[in-house]
C-alpha positions in Angstrom: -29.9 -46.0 115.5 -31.6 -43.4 113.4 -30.6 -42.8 109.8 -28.6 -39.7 109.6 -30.6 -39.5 106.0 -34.4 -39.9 105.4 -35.3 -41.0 101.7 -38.1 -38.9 99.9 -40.3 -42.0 100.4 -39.8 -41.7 104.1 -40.6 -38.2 104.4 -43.4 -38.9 102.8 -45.1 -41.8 104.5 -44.8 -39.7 107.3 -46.9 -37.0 106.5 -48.8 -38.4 103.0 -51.2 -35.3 102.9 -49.9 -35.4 99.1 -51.8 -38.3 98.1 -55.0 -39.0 100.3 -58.1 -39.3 99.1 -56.7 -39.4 95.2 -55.8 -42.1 93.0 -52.6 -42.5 92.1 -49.6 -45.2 90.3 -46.1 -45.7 91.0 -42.8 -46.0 89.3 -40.4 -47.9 91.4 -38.9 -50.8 91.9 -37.8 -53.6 94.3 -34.9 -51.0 95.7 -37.2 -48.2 96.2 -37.4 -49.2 100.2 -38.3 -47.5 103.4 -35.7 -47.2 105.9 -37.1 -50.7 107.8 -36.5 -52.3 103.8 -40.1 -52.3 102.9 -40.9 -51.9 99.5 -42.5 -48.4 98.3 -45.9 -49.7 97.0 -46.4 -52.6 100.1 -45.4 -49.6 102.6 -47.9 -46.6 100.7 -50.9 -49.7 100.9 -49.9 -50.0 104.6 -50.9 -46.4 105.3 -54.0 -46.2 103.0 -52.8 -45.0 100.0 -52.9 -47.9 97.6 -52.1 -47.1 94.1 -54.4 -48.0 90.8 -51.1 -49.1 88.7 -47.4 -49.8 89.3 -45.1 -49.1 86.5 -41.2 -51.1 86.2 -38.2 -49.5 84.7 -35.7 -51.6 83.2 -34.9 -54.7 84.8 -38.4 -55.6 86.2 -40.4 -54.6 89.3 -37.9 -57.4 91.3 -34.9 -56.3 89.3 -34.3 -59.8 87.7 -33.9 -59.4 84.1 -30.8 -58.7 82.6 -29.6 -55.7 80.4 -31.9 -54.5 77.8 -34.6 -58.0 78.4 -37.8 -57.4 77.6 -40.1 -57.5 80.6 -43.3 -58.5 80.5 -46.3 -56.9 82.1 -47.5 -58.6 85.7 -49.3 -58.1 89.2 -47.7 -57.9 91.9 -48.3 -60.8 94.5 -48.7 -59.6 97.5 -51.1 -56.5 97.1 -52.3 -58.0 93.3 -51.4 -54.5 92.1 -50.9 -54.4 88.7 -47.5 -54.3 87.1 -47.4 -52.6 83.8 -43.8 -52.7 82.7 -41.6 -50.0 80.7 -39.3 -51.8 79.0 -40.0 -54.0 76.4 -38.8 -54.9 72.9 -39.3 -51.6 71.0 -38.4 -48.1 72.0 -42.6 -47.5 71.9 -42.6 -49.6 75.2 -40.3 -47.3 77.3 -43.2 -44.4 78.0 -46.3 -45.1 80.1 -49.2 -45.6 77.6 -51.5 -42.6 77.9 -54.7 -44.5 78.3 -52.4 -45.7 81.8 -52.3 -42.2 83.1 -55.4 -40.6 82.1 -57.8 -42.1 85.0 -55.2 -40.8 87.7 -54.6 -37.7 89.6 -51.0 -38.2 89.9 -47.7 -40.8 89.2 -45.3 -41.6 92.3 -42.2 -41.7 90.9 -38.9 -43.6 93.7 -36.3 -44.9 91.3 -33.1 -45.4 93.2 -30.5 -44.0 90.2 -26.7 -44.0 90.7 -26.1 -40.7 89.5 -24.6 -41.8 86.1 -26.5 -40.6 82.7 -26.1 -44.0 81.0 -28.0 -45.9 83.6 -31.7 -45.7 82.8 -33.8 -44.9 85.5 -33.6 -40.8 85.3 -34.6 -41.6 81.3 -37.3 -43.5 81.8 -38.8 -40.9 84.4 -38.2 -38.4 82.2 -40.4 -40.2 79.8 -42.9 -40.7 82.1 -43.0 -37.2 82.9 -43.3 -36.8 79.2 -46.7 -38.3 79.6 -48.0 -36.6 82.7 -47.8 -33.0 81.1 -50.0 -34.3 78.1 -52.5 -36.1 80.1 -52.3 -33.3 82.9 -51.3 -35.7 85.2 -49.0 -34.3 88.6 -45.5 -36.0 89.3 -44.7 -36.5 92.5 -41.0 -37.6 93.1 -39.9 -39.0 95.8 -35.9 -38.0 96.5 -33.0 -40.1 97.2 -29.2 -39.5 97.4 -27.1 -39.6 94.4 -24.5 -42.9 95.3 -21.6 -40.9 93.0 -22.1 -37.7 95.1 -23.1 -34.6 94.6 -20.2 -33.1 93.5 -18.0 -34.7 90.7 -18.8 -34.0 87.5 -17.2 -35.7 84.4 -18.0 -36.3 80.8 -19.1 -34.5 78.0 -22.8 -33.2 76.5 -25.1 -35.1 74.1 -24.6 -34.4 70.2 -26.9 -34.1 67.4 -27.3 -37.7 66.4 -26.3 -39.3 69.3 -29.8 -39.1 71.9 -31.0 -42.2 73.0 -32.7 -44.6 76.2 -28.5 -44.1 78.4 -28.1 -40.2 76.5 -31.9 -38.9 77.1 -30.8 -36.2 79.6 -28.4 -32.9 78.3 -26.4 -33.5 81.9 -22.7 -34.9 82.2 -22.4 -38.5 82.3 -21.6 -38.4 86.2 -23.9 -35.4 87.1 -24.0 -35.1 90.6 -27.6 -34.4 90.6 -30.5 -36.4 92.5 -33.4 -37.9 90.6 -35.3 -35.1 92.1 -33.3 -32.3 90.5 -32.9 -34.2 87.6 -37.0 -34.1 87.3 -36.8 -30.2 87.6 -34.0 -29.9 85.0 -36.2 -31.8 82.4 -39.4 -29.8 83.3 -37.3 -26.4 83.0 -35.6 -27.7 79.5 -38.4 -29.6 78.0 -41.6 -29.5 80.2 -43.1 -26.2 81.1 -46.7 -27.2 81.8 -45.9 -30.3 83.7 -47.4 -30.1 87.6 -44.1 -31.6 89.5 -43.6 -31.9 93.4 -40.3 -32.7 94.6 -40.3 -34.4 98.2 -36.9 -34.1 99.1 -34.7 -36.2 101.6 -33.5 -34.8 104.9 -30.1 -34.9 106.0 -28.4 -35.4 102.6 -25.5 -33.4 102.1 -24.0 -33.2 98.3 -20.6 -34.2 99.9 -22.1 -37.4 100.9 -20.7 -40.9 100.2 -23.5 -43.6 100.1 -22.2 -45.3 103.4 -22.1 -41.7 105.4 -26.1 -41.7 104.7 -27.1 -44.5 106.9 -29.4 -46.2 103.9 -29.3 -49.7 103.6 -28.4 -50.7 99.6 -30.7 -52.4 98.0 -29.2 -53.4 94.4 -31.5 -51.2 91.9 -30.4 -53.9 89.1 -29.1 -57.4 88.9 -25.6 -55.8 88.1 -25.2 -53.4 90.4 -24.8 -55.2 94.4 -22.7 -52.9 96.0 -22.0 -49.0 96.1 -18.4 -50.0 94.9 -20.4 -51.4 91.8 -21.7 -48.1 91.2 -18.1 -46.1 91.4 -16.7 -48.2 89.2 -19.7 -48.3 86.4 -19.1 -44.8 84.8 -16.3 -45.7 83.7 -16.4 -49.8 83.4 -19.8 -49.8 81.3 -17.6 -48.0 78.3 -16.7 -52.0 77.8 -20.4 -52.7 76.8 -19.7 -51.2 73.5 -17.0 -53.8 72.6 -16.0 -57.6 72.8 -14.7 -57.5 76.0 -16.9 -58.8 78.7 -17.4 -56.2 81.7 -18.1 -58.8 84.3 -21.2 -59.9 83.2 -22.0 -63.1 84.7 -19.8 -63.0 87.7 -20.3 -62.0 91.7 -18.3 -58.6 90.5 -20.2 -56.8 87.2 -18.1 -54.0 86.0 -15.0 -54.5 88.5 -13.9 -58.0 86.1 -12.9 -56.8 82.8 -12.0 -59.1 80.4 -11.2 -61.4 77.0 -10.2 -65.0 76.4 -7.3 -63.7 74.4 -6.6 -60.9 76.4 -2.6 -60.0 78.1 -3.7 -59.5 81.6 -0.6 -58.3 82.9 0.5 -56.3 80.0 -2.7 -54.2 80.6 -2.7 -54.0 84.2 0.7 -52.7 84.2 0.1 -50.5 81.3 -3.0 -49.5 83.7 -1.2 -48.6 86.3 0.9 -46.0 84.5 -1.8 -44.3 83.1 -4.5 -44.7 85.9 -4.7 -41.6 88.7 -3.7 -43.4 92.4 -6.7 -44.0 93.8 -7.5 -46.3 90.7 -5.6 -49.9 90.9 -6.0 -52.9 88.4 -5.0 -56.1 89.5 -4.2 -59.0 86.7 -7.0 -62.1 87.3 -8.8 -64.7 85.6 -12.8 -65.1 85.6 -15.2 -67.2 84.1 -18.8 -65.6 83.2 -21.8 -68.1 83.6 -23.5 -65.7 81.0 -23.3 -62.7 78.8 -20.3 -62.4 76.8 -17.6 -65.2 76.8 -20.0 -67.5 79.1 -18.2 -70.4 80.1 -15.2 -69.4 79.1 -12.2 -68.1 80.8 -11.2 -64.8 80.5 -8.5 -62.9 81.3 -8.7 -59.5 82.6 -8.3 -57.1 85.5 -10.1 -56.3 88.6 -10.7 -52.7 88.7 -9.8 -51.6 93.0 -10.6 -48.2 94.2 -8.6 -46.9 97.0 -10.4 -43.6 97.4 -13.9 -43.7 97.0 -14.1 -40.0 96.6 -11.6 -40.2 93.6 -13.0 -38.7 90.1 -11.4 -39.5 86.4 -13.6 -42.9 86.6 -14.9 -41.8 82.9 -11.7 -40.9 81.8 -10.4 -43.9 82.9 -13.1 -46.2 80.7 -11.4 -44.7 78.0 -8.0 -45.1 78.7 -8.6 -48.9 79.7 -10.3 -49.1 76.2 -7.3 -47.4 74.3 -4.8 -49.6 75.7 -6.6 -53.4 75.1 -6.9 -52.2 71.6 -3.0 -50.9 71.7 -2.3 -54.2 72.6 -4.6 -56.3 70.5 -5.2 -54.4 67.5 -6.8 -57.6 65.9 -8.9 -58.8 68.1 -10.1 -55.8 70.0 -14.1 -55.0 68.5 -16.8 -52.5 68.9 -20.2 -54.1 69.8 -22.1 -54.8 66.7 -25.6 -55.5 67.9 -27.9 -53.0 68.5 -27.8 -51.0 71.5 -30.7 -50.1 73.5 -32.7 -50.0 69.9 -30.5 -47.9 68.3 -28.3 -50.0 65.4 -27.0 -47.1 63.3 -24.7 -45.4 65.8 -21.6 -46.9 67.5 -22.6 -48.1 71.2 -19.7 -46.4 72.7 -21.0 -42.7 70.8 -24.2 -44.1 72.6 -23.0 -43.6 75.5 -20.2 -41.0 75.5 -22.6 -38.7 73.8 -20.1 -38.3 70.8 -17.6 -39.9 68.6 -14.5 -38.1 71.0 -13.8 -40.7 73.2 -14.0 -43.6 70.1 -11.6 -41.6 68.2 -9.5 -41.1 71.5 -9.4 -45.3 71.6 -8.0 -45.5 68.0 -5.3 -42.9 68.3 -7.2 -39.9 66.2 -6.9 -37.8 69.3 -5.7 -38.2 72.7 -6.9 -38.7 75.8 -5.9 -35.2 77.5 -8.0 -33.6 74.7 -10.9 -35.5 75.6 -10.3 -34.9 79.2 -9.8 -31.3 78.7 -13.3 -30.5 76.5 -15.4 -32.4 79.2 -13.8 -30.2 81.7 -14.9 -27.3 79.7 -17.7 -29.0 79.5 -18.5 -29.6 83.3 -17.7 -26.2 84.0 -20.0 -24.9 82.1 -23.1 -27.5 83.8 -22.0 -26.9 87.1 -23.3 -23.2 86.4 -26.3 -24.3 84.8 -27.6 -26.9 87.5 -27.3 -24.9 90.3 -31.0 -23.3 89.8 -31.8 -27.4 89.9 -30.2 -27.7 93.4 -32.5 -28.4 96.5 -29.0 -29.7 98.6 -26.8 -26.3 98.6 -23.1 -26.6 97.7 -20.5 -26.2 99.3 -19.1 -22.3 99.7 
């Protein structure tokens, strides 16, 4: 049957005028597939268009090291490509070295995102992009859908103090924009000289769920199978900043949410009065092989959604944070280890974008307020983005 939506890397391969005849490297990954599930760089050597270079976001090329691992460079066996990787044990590493750009006409850029300013891949091509205006290099992105959607919006901005590798972009943390419009959003606020070509996917309508697309999933990182995965993350990866595992280890990352010491029931019913409808938490047990509390059983919920169009996923992290620590005031942490290189500001600022939703956990203000300013908040974006868009809105 053919795919009611065609990737920016199948539009592409189909007419590659782009990039024949110049030399070029790629920023993907294992899940930057055609339609057939063949891998960006194996497809682009298939048609004649082989790049010099291959650069890997977080995770790896094959997506197999865990959260913030350093990966090594490589080659990639098939083609012998080399694989210079952009994430290793220093913030330096995250950017393309210049020397890697400079004997290139252009950098390929498919990194299947979720559409969630926390997870990394928009960052690191914004970084990358970074790199191509000062070495006068052309970005050429290849467009995919957003999983989330292209039309909820939720969260708040970035403050002074609080930038870093999951708060690099000033967008929402569920922004409803493709990687594509991201790349023009980041040229327009930060990147006037950079040459940038967007190939955008056909079909793809902002109102979109993943599974109305007709793309297979390919899981872009080792904790994110399913599109499920990716509802639930914007919300669920607020657990990352504290003691509580957030599924870690386990066949369901970021739907098991958990503690050894933890009242499952107590917060799954608490849950339940406080969570929107389409949100249910179920009480369960889970043990995670790694990560926090490996090989040890936790108890926790399993985060169900019922309507995969619902929104409040980020307000919901914060409530689900508010009430462990309501009910275990003495054993419920923040994260004390670094996060994503940055040690002297609270993970959870990290990744809200301010101190708001932390303060909202430990009762300085409540969670209505922090609702209500990143309405205000999304408001004001959604009039901001819309000279971004290359998929109208809805009228």
């Amino acid at each position: 049957m053919r795919p009611r939506v065609l990737s920016g890397l199948d539009v592409l391969l189909a007419d590659p005028a782009l990039l024949r005849g110049r030399r070029f490297a790629l920023l993907a990954n294992q899940a930057a597939v055609t339609r057939q599930l063949e891998s960006a760089w194996r497809a682009l050597c298939r048609i004649g268009c082989r790049p010099v270079r291959l650069f890997a976001p977080e995770h790896g090329l094959w997506g197999v090291a865990q959260d913030m691992e350093a990966v090594a460079h490589d080659a990639e066996p098939a083609t012998g490509v080399p694989v210079l990787s952009l994430y290793g044990s220093g913030p330096e590493t995250l950017a393309p070295p210049a020397e890697a750009l400079e004997d290139v006409e252009a950098l390929v850029v498919d990194l299947p995102d979720i559409g969630c300013r926390y997870y990394t891949f928009a960052a690191t091509m914004a970084l990358a992009l970074e790199v191509c205006q000062r070495c006068g290099v052309e970005a050429i992105v290849c467009d995919r859908p957003n999983p989330l959607g292209g039309e909820e919006l939720e969260g708040g901005p970035v403050a002074a103090g609080c930038r870093s590798f999951v708060s690099e972009l000033p967008v929402p943390v569920r922004h409803g924009l493709t990687l594509g419009e991201l790349a023009l959003l980041v040229r327009a606020e930060r990147l006037p000289d950079l040459a940038l070509t967007v190939v955008p996917c056909r079909g793809w309508r902002r109102s979109h769920l993943w599974e109305e697309t007709g793309l297979p999933w390919v899981a872009p990182s080792p904790n994110m199978p399913t599109p499920l995965t990716a509802r639930v993350y914007p919300g669920a990866c607020l657990v990352e900043a504290t003691n509580l595992s957030e599924g870690r280890g386990t066949t369901r990352p970021f739907q098991l949410i958990g503690a050894p010491w933890l009242d499952a029931e107590a917060l799954a019913a608490a849950l339940e009065r406080f969570g929107p409808p389409a949100f249910r938490f179920r009480p369960t047990r889970f043990r995670p092989e790694f990560g926090k509390h490996a090989g040890t059983v936790c108890h926790g919920v399993e985060w169900h959604v019922l309507d995969r169009r619902a929104a409040g996923v980020v307000a919901m992290g914060v409530r689900l944070l508010q009430q462990v620590r309501a009910l275990h005031p003495e054993r419920f942490g923040w994260r004390e280890a670094p996060y994503e290189f940055v040690a002297d500001v609270p993970a959870i600022d990290l990744l809200t974008g301010s101190d708001l939703a932390r303060r909202a956990v430990v009762g300085e203000v409540a969670v209505s307020e922090v609702e209500e300013a990143w309405r205000r908040h999304c408001v004001e974006f959604r009039a901001e983005r819309r000279r971004f868009l290359l998929y109208p809105e809805r009228t």
